[in-house]
C-alpha positions as CSV (number, residue, x, y, z in Angstrom):
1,X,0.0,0.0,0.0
2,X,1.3,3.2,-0.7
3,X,2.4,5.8,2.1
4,X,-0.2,8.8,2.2
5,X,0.7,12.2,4.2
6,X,-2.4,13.1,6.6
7,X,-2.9,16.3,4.4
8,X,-4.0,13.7,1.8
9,X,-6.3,11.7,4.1
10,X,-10.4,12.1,2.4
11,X,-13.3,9.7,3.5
12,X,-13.8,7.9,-0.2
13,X,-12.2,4.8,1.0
14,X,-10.5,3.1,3.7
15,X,-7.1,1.6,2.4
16,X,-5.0,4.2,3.3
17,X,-1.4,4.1,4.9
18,X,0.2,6.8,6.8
19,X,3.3,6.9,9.2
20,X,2.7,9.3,12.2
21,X,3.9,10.3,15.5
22,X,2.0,9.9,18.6
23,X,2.0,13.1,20.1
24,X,-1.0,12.7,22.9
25,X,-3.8,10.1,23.8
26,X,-6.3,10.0,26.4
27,X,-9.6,7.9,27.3
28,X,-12.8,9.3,27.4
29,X,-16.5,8.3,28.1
30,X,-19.7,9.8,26.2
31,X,-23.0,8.4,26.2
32,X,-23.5,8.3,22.4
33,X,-20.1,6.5,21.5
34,X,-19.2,4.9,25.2
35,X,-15.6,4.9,26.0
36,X,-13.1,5.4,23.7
37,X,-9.3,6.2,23.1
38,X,-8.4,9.5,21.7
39,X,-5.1,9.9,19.8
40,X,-3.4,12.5,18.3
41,X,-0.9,11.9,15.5
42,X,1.4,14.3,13.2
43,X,3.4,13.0,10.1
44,X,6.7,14.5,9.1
45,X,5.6,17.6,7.7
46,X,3.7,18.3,11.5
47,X,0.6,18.1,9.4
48,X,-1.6,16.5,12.7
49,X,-4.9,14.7,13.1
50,X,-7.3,13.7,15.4
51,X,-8.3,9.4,15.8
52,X,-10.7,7.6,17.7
53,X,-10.5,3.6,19.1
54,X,-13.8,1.8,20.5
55,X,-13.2,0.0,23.1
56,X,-14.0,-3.2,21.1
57,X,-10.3,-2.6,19.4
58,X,-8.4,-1.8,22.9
59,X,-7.2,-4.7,23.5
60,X,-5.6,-4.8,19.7
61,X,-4.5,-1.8,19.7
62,X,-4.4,0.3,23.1
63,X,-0.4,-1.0,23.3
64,X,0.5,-0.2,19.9
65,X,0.4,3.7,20.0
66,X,3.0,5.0,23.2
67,X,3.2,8.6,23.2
68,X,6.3,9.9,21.0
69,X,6.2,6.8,19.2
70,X,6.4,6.6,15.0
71,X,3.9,4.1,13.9
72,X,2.2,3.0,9.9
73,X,-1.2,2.5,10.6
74,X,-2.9,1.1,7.8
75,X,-6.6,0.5,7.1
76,X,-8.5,3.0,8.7
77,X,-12.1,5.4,8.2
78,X,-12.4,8.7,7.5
79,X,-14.9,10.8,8.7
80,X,-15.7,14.8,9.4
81,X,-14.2,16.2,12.2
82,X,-16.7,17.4,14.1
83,X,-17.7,18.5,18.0
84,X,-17.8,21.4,19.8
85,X,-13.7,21.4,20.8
86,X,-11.2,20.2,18.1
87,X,-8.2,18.6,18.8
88,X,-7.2,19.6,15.3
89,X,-7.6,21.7,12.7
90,X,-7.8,19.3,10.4
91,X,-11.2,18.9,8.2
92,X,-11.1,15.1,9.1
93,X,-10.6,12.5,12.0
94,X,-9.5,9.3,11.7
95,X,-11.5,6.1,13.2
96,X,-10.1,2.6,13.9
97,X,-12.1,-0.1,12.2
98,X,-11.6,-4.0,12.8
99,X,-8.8,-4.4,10.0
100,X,-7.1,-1.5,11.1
101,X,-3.2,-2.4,11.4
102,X,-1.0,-0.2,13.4
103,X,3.2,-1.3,13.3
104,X,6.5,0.3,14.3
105,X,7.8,3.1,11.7
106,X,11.6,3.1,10.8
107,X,11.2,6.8,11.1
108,X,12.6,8.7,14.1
109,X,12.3,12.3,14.1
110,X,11.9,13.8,17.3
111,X,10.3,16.8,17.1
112,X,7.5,18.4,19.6
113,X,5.2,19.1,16.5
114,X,3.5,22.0,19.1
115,X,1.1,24.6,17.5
116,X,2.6,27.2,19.7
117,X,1.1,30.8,19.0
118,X,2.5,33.9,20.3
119,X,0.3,35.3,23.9
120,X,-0.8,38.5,22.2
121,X,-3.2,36.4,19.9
122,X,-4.5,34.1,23.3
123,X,-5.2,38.0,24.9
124,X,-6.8,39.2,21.8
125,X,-9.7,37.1,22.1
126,X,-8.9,36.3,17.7
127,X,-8.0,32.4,17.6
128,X,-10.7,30.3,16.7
129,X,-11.9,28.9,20.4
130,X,-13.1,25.6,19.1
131,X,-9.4,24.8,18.2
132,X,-7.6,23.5,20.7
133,X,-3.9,25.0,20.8
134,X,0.2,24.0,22.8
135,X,0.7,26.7,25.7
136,X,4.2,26.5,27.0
137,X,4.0,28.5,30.4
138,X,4.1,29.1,34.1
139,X,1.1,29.8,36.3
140,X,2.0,31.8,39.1
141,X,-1.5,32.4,40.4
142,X,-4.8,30.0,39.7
143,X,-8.6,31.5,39.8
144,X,-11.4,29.8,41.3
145,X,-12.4,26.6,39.9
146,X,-15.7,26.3,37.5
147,X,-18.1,23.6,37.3
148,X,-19.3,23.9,33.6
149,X,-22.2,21.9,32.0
150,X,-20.5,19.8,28.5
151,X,-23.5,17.9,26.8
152,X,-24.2,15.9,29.5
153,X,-21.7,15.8,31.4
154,X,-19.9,17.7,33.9
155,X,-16.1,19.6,33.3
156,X,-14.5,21.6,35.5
157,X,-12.8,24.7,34.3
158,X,-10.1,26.9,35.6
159,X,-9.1,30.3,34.5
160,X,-6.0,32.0,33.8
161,X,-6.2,35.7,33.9
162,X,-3.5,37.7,31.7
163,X,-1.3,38.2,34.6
164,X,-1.4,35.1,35.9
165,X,1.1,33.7,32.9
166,X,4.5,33.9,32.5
167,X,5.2,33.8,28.7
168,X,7.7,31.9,27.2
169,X,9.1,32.9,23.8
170,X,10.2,29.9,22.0
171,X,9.4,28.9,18.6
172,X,8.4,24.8,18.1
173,X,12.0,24.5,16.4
174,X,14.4,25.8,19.1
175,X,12.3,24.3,21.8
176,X,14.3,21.0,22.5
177,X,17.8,23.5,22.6
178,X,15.9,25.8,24.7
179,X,14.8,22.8,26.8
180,X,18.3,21.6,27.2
181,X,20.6,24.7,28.2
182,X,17.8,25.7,30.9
């Protein structure tokens, strides 16, 4: 099967190939689709998407995708990217399906892939607030703690006032050198 980028990713079929980086996962519960494993991958290019496991394909594949990991998954749905927060800003999420196939990449590049954007923009009130984006920071002071009504289910949410935040200037690419002379 040919290799595919995740720019190049549409919902026509489902033989597609692509070789990604883990760069988060999480469980998460919702009445309509029960739990499920979230994952985040990025290709080469740091083009990232969001993916979605039932829990029917845990035990298959739960092990197979370790944060910071390379992986070629292989087989796999396409489908809008939808809901109220995005992970994303890709048009499209991927979802496992029973002959999806996920194996170790010879690729090893080891960069953050962070969508880092500069705090002027986060004060502005401009970005897009159904995107969620990488905040590198340090909170010197936390407000009170929210308890906000998500669908059905209860969040809690804390807020960061604008001095409450120490920036830190870094761009993705000097981040790891930054990281290592602190």
């Amino acid at each position: 099967m040919e290799l595919s980028f995740v720019n190049q990713v549409r919902p026509y079929r489902t033989s597609w190939r692509l070789q990604v980086k883990v760069l988060h996962t999480w469980k998460q519960f919702t009445p309509l689709s029960g739990e499920t494993l979230e994952i985040v991958f990025s290709d080469a290019y740091g083009n990232k998407i969001h993916a979605s496991c039932k829990k029917i394909y845990f035990d298959r594949l739960e092990n197979k995708v370790p944060v910071g990991a390379w992986r070629n998954i292989d087989n796999f749905l396409v489908t809008n990217n939808g809901g109220s927060y995005k992970t994303t800003n890709h048009q499209y999420k991927i979802v496992f399906i029973p002959t999806t196939d996920i194996t170790p990449s010879t690729l090893q590049e080891e960069n953050m892939f962070l969508s880092l954007v500069d705090f002027e923009s986060i004060q502005s009130g401009k970005l897009d607030t159904t995107n969620l984006i990488d905040v590198i920071g340090q909170v010197f002071e936390l407000g009170d703690l929210e308890t906000v009504q998500c669908h059905v289910i209860k969040r809690y949410l804390a807020a960061f006032g604008e001095s409450l935040l120490k920036q830190y200037t870094v761009s993705a690419n000097n981040l790891m050198k930054k990281l290592l002379y602190a």
